[in-house]
Backbone bond lengths (Angstrom), bond angles and torsions (degrees), N, CA, C in turn:
res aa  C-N    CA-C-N  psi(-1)  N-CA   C-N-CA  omega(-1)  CA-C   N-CA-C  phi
1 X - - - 1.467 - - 1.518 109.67 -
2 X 1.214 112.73 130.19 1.356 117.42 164.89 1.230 123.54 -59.41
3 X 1.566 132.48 161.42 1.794 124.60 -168.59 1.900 86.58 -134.04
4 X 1.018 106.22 120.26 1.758 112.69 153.69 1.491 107.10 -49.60
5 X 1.181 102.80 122.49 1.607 82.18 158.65 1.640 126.37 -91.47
6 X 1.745 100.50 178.97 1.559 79.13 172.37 1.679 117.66 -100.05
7 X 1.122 120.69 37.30 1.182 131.62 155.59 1.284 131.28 -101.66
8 X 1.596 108.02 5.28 1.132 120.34 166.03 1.582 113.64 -89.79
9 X 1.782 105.15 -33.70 1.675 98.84 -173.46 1.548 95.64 -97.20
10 X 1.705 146.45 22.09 0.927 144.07 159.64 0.968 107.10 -77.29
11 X 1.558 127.43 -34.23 1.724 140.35 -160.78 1.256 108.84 -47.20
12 X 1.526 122.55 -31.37 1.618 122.67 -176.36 1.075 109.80 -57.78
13 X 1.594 133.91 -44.78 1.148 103.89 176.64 1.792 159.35 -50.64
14 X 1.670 78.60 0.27 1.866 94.53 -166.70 1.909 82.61 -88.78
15 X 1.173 133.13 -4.18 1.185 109.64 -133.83 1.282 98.06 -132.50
16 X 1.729 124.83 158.83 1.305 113.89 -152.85 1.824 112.49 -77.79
17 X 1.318 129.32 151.12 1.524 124.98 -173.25 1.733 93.88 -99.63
18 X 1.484 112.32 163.55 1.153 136.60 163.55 1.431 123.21 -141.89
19 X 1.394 117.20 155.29 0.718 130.23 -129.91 2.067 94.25 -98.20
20 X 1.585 118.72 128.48 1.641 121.43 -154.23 1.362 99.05 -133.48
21 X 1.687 107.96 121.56 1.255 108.63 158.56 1.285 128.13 -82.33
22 X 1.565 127.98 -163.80 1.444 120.73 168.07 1.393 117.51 -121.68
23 X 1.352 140.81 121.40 1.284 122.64 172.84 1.834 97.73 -135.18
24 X 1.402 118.50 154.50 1.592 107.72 163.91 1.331 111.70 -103.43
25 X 1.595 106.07 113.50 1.378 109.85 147.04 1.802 150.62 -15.58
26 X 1.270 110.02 101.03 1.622 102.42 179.58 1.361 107.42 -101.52
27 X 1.205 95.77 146.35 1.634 116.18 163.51 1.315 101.04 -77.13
28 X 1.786 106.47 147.05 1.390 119.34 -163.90 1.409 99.78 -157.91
29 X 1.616 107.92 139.05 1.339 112.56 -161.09 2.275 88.28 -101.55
30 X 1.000 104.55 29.30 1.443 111.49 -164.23 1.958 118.05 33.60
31 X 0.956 114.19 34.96 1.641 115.81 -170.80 1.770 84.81 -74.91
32 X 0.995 144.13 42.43 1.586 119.63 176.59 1.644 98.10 -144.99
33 X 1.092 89.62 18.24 2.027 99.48 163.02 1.538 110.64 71.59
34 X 1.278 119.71 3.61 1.657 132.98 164.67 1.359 105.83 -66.29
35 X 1.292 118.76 140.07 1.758 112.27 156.14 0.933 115.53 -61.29
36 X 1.427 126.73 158.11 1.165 121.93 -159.02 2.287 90.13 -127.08
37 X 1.725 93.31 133.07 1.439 105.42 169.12 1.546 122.26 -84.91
38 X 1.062 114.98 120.17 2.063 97.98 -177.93 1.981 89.67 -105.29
39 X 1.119 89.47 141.27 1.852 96.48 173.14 1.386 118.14 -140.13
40 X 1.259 97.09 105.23 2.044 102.70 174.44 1.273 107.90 -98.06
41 X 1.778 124.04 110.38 0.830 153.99 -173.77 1.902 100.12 -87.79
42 X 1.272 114.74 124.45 1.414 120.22 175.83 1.888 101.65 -95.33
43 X 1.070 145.78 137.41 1.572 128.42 164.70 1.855 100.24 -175.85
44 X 1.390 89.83 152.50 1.415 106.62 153.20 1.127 120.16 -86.45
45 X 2.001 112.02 163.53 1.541 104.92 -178.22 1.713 110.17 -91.74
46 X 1.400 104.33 7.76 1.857 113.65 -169.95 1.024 106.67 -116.70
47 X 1.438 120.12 22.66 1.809 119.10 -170.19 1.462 97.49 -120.05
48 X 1.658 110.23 105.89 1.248 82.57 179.24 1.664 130.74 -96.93
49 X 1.684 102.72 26.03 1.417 92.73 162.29 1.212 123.88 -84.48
50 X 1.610 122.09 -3.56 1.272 118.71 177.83 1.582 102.96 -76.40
51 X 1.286 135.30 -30.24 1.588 130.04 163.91 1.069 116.94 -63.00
52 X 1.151 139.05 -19.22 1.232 153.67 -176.56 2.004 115.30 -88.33
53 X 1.368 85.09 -40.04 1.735 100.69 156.74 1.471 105.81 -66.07
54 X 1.775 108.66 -64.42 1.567 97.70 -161.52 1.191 108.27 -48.81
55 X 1.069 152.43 -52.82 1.493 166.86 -107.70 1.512 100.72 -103.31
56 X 1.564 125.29 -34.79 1.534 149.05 -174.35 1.573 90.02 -90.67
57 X 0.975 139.51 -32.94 1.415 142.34 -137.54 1.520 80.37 -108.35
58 X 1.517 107.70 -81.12 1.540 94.66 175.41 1.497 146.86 -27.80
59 X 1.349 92.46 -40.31 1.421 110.72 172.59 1.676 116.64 -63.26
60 X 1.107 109.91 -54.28 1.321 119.60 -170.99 1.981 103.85 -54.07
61 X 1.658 97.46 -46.69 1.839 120.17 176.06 1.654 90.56 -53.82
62 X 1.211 137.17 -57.06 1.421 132.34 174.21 1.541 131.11 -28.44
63 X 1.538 77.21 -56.24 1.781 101.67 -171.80 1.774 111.20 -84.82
64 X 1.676 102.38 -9.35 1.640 83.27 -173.01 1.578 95.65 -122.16
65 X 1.584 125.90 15.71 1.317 123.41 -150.96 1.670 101.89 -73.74
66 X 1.306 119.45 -31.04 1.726 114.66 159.87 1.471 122.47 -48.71
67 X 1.125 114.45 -30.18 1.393 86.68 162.31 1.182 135.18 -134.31
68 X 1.589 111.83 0.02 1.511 109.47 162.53 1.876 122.16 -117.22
69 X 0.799 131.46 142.52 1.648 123.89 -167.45 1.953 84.90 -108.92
70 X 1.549 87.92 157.53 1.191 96.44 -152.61 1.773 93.81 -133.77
71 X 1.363 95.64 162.54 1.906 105.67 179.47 1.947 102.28 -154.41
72 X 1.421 93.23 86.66 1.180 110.30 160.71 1.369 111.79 -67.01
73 X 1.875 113.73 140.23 1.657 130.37 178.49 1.252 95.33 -124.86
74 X 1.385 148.69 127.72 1.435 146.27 142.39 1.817 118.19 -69.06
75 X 1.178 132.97 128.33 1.465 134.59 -155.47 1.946 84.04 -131.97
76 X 1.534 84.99 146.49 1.242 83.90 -178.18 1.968 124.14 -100.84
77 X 0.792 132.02 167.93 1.240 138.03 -142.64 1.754 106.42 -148.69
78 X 1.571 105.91 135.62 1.617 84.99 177.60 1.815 92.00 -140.91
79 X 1.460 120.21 127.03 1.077 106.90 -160.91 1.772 102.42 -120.76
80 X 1.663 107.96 -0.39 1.350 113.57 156.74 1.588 100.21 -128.14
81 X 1.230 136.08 69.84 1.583 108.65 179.53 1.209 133.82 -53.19
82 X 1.323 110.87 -15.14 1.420 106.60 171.95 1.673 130.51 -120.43
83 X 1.482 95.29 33.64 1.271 130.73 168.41 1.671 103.07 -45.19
84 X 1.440 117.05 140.30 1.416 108.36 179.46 1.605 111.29 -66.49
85 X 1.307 116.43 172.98 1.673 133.33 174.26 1.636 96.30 -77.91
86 X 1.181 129.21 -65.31 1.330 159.23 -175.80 1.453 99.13 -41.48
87 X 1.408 125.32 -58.88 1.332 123.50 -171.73 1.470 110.03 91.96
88 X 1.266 103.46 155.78 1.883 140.44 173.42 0.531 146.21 -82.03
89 X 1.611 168.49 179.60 1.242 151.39 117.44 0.951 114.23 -57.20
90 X 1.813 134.62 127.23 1.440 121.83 172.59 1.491 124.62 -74.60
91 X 1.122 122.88 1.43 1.198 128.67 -153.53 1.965 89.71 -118.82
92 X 1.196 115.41 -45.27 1.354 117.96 -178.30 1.627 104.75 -78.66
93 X 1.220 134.01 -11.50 1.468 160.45 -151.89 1.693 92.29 -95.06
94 X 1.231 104.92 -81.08 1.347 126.75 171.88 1.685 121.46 -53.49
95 X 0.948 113.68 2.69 1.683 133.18 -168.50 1.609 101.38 -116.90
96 X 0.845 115.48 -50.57 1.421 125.48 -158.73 1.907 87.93 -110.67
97 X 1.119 135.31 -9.13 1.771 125.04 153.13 1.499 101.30 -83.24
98 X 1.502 136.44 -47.84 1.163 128.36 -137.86 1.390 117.28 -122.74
99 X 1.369 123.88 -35.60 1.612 138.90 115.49 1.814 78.91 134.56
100 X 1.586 94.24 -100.84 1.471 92.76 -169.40 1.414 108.98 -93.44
101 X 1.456 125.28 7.07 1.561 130.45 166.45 1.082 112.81 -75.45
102 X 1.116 143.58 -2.83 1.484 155.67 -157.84 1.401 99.17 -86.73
103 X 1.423 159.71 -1.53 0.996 133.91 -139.51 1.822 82.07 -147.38
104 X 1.410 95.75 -55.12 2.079 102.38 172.45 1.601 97.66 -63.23
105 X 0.951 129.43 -49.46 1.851 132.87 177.08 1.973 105.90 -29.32
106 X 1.206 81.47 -74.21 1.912 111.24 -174.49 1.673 100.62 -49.63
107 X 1.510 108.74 -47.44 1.527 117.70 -165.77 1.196 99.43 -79.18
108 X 1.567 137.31 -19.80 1.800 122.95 177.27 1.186 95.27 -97.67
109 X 1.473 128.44 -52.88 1.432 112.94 -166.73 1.634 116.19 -49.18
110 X 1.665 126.26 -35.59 1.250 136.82 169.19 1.876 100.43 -59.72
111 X 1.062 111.82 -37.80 1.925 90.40 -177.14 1.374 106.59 -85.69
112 X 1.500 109.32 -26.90 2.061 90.12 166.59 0.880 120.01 -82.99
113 X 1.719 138.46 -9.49 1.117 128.81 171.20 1.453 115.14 -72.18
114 X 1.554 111.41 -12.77 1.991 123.99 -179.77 0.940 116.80 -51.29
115 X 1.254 88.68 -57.23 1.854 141.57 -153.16 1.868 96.14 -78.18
116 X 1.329 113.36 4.60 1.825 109.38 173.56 1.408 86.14 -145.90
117 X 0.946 128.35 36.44 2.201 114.82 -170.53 0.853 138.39 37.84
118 X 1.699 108.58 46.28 1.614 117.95 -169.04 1.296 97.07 -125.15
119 X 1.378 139.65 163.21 1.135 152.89 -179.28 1.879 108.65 -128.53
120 X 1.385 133.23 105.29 1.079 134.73 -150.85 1.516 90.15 -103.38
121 X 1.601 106.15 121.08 1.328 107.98 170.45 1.559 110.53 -125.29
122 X 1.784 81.94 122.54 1.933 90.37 168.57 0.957 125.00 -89.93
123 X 1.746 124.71 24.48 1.676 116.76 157.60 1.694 115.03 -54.12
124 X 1.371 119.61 178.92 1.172 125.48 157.97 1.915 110.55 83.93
125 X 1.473 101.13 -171.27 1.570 88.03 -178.86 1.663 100.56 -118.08
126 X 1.599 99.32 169.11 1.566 115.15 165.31 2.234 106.89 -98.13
127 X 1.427 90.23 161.63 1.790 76.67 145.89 1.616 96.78 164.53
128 X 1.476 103.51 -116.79 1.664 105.54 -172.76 1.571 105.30 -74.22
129 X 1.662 127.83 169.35 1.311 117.14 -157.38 1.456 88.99 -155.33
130 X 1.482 104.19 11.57 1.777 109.68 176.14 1.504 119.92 -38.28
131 X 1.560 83.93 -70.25 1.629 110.79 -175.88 1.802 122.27 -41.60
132 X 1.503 100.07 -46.19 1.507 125.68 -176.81 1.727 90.72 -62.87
133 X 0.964 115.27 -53.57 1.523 124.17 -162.85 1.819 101.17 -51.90
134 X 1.572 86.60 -68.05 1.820 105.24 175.96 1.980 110.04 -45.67
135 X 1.191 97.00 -33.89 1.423 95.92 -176.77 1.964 113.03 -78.83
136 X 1.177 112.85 -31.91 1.277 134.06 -175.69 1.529 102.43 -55.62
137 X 1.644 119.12 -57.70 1.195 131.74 -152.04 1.946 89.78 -79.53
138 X 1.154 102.80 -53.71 1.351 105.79 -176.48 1.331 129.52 -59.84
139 X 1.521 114.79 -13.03 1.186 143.26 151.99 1.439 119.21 -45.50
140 X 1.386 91.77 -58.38 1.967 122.39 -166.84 1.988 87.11 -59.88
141 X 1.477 118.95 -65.91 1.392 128.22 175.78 1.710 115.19 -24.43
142 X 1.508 111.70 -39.18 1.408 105.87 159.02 1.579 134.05 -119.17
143 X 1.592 95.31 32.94 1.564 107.62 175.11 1.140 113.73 152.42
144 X 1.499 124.38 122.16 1.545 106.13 159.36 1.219 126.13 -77.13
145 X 1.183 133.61 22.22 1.872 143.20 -164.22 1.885 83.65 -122.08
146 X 1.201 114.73 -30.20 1.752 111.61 -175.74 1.914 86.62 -92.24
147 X 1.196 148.90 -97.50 1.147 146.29 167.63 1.846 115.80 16.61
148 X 1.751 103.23 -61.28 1.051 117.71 170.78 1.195 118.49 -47.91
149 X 1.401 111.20 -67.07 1.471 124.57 -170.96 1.253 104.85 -72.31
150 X 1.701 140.49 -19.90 1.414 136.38 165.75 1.507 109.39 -49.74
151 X 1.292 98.56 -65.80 1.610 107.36 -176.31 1.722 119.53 -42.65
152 X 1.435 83.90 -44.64 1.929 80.64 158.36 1.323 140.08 -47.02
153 X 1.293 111.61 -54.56 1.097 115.10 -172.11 1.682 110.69 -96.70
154 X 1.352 107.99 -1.39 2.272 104.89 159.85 1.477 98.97 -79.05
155 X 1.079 125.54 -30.59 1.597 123.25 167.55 1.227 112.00 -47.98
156 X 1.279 120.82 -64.51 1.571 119.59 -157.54 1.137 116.34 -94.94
157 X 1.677 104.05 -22.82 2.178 82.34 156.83 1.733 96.42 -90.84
158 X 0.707 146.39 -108.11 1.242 130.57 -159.84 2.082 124.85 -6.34
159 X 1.030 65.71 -44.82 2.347 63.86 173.35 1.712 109.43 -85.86
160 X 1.537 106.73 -33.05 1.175 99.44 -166.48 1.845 109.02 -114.44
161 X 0.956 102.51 -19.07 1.597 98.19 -175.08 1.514 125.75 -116.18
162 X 1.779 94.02 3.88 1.468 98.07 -171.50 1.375 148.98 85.71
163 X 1.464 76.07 14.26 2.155 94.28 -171.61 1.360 77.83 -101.09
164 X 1.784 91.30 148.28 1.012 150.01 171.35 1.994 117.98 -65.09
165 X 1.319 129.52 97.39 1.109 120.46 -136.43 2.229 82.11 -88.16
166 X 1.086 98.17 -33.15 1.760 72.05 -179.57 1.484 120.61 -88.27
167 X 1.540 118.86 13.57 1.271 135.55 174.58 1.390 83.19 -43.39
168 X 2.080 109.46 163.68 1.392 104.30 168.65 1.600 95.91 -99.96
169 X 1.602 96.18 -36.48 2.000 97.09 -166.02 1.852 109.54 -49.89
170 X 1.394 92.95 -34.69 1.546 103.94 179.55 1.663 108.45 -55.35
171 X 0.849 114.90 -27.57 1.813 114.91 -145.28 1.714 86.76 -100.03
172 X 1.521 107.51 -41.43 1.529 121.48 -178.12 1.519 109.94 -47.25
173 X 1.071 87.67 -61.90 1.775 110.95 -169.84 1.343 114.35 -68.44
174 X 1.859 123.02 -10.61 1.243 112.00 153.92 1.288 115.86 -95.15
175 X 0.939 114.14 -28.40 1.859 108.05 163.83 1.434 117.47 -43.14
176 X 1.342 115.46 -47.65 1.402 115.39 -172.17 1.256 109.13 -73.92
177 X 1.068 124.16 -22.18 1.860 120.09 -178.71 1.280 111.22 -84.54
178 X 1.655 112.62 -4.83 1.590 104.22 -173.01 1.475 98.75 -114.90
179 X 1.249 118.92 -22.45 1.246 119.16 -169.70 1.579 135.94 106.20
180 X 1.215 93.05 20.33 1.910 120.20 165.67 1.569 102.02 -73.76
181 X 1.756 97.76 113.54 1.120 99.66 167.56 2.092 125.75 -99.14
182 X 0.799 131.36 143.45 1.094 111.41 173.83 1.933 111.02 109.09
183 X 0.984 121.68 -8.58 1.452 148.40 -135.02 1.978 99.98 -80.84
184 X 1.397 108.43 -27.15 1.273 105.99 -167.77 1.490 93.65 -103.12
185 X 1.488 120.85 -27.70 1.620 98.63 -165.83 1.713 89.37 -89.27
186 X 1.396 135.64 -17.51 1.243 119.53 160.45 1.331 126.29 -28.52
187 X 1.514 102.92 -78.35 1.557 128.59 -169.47 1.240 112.49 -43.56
188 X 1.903 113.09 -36.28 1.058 121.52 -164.35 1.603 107.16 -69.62
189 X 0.874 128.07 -48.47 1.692 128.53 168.55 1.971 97.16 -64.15
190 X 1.590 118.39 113.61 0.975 119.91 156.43 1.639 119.53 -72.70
191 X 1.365 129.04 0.70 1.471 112.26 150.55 1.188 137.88 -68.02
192 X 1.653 107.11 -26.13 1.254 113.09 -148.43 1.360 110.59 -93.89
193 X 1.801 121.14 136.03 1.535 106.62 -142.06 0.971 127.50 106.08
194 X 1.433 120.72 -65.11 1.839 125.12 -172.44 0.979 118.69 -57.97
195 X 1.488 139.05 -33.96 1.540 128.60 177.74 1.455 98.69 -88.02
196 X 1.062 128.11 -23.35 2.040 103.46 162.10 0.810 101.26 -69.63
197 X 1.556 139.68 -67.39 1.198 121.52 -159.38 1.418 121.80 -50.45
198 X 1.405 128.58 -11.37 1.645 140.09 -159.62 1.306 103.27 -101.30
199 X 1.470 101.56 -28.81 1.629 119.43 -175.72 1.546 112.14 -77.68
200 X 1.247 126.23 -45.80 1.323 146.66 140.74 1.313 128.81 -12.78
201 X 1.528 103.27 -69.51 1.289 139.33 153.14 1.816 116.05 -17.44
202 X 1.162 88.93 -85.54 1.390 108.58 170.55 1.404 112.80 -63.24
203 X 1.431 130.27 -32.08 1.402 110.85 -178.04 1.338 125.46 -94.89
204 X 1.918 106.58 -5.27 0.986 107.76 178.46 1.703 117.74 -133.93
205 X 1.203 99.83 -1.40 1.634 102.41 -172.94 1.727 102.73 -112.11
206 X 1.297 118.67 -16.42 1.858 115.53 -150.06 1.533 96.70 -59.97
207 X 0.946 121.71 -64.98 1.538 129.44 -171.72 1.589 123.49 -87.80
208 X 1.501 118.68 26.73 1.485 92.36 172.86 1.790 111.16 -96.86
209 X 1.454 109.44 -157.53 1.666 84.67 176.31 1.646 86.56 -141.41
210 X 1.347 135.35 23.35 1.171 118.97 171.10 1.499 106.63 -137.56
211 X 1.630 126.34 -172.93 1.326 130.34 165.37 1.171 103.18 -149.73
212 X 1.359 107.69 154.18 1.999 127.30 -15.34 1.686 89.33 -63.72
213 X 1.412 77.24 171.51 1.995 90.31 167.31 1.775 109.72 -132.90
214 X 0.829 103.66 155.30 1.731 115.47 -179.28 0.920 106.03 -136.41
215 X 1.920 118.37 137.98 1.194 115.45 174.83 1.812 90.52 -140.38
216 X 1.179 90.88 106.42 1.490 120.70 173.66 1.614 125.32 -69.66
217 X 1.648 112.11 95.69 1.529 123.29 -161.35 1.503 111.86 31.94
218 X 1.398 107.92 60.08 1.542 139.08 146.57 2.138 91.76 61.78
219 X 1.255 111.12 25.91 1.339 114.74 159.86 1.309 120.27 -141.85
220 X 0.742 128.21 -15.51 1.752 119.25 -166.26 1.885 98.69 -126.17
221 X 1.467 98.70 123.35 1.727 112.74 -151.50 1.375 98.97 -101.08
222 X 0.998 152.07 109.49 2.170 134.26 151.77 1.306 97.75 -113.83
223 X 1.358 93.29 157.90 1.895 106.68 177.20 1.793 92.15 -152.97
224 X 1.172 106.13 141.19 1.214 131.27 161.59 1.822 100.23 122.29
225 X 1.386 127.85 -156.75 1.733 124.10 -175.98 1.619 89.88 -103.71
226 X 1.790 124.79 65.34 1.221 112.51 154.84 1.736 111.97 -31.17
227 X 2.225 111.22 166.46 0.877 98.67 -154.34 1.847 73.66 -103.42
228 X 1.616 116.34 -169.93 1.101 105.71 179.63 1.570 126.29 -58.26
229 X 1.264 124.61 -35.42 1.007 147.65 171.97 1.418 127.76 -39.55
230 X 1.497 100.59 -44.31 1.600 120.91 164.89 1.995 90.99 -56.79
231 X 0.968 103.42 -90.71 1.459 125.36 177.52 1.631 106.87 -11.38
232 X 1.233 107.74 -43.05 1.463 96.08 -166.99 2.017 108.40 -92.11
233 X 1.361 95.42 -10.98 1.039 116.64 166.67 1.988 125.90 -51.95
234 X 0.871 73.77 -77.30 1.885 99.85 161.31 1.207 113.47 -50.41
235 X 1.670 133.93 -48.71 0.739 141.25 -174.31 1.622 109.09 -63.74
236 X 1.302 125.60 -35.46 1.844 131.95 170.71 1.350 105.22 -81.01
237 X 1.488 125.26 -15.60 1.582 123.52 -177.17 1.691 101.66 -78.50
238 X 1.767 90.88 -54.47 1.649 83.19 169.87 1.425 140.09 -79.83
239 X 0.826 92.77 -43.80 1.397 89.35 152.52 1.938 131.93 -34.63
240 X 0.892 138.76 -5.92 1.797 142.20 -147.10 1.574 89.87 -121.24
């Protein structure tokens, strides 16, 4: 299997930002005579151009929700796999990946995070993204509109508030705001999960070469935080 690196989902920063609303995604069995969009999203939960995608992604789901209903999948992604359990410093993390880029890195990702009303905080640690992953899929098991809206909120404490993405209380406490039931006696068995997620893995992440990636009703491919526009684009290609 091929590994993304994470110098591939750092790459955004050289690159121009646009401007991202917020909406949450529902899964839709299309019964309301719309075509219906399916989207398998490849991403990590520590990349933050894949939030930076969702956020474009959303937008575009905003702007086209009259006429096509949509069924977002989140696929999991590992962009350190052997990132510790324990966790890092993000700031010493990012120092010791990027050396003397670290400082222009930190300084764009903070103006696109402005530039959508987010405030990007590098307190706290980075590390393994297993758990988040395992929690994501198990999410998906009671909804992709709960899945969706999970992924939201490991983004925004983790990008924005400084939680710790393999924390457990962290991981707990977004389940409960979205409406994951069941979430602690999951986690609590570290098997349970891992061979979907591996299965996943392989069927949907082994070979791409960017992040996130989308593959839009199993033909139409983008990877990186297209802007909405791209998105809505694709969305009439696949659709036809």
């Amino acid at each position: 299997m091929r590994l993304v690196s994470v110098q591939k989902c750092f790459s955004f920063v050289f690159q121009k930002d646009s401007k991202i609303g917020s909406i949450m995604a529902q899964s839709s069995g299309s019964n309301t005579g719309k075509k219906l969009i399916r989207i398998d999203v490849s991403s990590d939960s520590v990349c933050p151009w894949c939030f930076v995608g969702k956020r474009n992604l959303d937008k575009a789901i905003a702007q086209s929700k009259d006429q096509f209903d949509f069924e977002i999948k989140w696929r999991p992604l590992f962009l350190e796999p052997s990132a510790p359990k324990e966790g890092v410093s993000k700031r010493e993390y990012y120092e010791k990946k990027f050396g003397s880029r670290t400082q222009v890195l930190l300084a764009r990702i903070t103006e696109i995070f402005r530039n959508v009303g987010l405030e990007y905080d590098m307190s706290g640690l980075t590390g393994n993204t297993l758990d988040s992953h395992r929690l994501i899929y198990f999410a998906g098991k009671q909804g992709l509109d709960k899945q969706h809206a999970l992924v939201e909120e490991l983004y925004l404490g983790y990008f924005t508030q400084g939680k710790y993405i393999g924390d457990r209380e962290f991981l707990l406490e977004s389940a409960r705001k979205v409406g994951v039931e069941g979430a602690a006696e999951f986690l609590e068995n570290p098997n349970k999960g891992v061979k979907e997620v591996n299965e996943d893995l392989q069927k949907y992440s082994a070979n791409i070469s960017g992040v996130p990636n989308y593959v839009i009703n199993g033909k139409q491919q983008l990877s990186g935080g297209q802007p909405p526009e791209v998105f809505l684009r694709a969305f009439h290609v696949a659709a036809k």
